[in-house]
N, C-alpha and C positions, 0 to 999 in steps of 0.2 A: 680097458688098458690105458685109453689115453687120459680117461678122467684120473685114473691112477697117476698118473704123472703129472698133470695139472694139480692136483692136491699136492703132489709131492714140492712141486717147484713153488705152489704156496705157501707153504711152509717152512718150506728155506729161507724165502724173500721176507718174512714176517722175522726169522728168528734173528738173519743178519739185520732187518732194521729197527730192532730192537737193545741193539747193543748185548755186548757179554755184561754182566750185573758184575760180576768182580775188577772190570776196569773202567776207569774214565780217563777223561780229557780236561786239565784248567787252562785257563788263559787260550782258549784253543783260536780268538779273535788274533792274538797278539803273534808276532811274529816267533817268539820263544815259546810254545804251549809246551804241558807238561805233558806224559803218559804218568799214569798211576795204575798201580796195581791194588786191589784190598789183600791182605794176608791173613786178615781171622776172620771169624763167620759173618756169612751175611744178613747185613742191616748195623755192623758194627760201625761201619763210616758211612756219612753220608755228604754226597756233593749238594752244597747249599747253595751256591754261587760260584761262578765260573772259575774265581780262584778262591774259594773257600771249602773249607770241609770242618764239619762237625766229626768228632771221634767221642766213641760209646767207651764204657770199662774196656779193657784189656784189648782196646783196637787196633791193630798193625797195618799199616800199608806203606808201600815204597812209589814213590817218583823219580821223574828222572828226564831228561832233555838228552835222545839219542846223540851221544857222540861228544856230549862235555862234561870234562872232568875238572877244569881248570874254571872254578865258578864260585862267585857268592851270592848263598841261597839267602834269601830273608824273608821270612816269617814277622808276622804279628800273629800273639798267642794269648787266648785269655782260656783262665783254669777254670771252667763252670763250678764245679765242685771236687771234693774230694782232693791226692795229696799230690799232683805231678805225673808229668811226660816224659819221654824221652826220644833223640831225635840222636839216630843213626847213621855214622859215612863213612867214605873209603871202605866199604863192603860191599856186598849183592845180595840182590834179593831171596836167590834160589835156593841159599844156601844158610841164608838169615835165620836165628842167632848163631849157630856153629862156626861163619865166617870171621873171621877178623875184622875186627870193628874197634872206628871210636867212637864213643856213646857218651852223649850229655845229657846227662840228669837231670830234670830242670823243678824240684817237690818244694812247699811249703817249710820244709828243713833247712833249704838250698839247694847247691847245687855241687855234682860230683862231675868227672869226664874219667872216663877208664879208655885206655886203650890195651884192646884184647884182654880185657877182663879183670887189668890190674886200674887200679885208681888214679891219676898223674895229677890230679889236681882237685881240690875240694872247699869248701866254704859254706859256712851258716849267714853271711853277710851280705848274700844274694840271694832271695828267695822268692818264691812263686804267693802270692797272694791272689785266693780264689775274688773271679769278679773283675779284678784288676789286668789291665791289656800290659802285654809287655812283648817290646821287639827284642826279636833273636835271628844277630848275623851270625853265618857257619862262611869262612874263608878259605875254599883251597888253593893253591897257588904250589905247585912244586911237592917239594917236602913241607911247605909250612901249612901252616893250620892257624884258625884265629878266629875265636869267639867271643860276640860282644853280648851282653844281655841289658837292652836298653841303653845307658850311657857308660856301663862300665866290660872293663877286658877283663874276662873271666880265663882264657887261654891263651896263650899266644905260644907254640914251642914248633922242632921238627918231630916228623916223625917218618919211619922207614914205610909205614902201612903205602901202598900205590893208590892214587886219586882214580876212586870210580865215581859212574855216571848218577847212581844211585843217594837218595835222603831217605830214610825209615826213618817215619813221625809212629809213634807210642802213646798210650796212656797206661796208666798203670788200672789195676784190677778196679778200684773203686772212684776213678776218673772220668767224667764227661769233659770235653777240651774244644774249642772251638783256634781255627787255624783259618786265617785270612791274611787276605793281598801277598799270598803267594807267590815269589817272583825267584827265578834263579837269572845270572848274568854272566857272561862269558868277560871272563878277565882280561882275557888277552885281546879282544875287539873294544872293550871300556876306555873311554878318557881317565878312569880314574890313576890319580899318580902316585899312589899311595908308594912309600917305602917301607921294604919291611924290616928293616934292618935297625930300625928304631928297639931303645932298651924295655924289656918285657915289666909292664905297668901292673901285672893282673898282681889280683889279692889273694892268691890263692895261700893254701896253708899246709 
């Protein structure tokens, strides 16, 4: 009996120091670490580096810094192959795609942003080229929203959607995607002085 329960409690102690395979941890040194979740099958994402993740075809996972919503996430993103990402907010995870979402597009075409599944803005004059790195800020702040890709303002508007804790990074079905220096930032503790009140630059069409 007791060896029975010595295997038993070995067993435990192996599988919690093993971690669960469908979450991790980035930046988990830095004061802001992330939680992530994977959403499609396993071996689809893989953590490369404490803030980096490789994403396979048709890979979903959600991040997220318990308890802020008021944040600019940024990403540096290079497309390995194949046509574009997409990166998901002011939604949740559990209930991801059904939830209300806005979603940036980010393909070789360009890029689109839907909110809840209608389109609000789009362009061919910014687009994804495989190989090539390219930063992407997502800004919530309130009702506003504000995407930059690289040097240019792809978004800037309000919207009604409620700021969750939650980013879903995508690739689409025949997408390898590599995703580094992962950083989200709480707005409301930043020196940043930014105003938003400035007139809307983006090229959208």
């Amino acid at each position: 009996m007791k060896s029975k329960i010595y295997m038993l409690l070995s067993l435990t102690i192996l599988i919690l120091s093993c971690g669960t395979p469908d979450r991790y941890v980035l930046n988990h040194r830095e004061k802001m670490s992330l939680n992530g979740i994977i959403m499609s099958p396993y071996g689809s994402v893989e953590k490369v580096a404490d803030n980096a993740l490789k994403l396979h075809p048709s890979a979903v996972t959600a991040m997220r810094y318990q308890g802020l919503t008021q944040m600019m996430a940024d990403y540096s993103v290079t497309i390995l192959n194949g046509t574009g990402i997409k990166i998901a907010f002011r939604t949740i995870s559990n209930t991801y795609p059904l939830a209300p979402s806005l979603v940036l597009a980010y393909t070789t075409d360009g890029y689109t942003v839907y909110e809840n599944g209608l389109i609000v803005a789009k362009s061919d004059t910014v687009r994804a080229v495989p190989n090539q790195p390219d930063r992407i800020r997502i800004r919530n702040q309130g009702r506003m929203v504000k995407i930059t890709i690289g040097c240019d303002l792809v978004y800037y508007a309000a919207t009604q959607l409620p700021a969750t804790e939650y980013m879903i990074l995508e690739t689409m079905e025949d997408t390898d995607a590599y995703f580094y220096g992962i950083e989200f930032a709480d707005i409301l503790e930043s020196d940043d002085q930014e105003i938003w009140g400035y007139e809307d630059q983006t090229s959208q069409k």
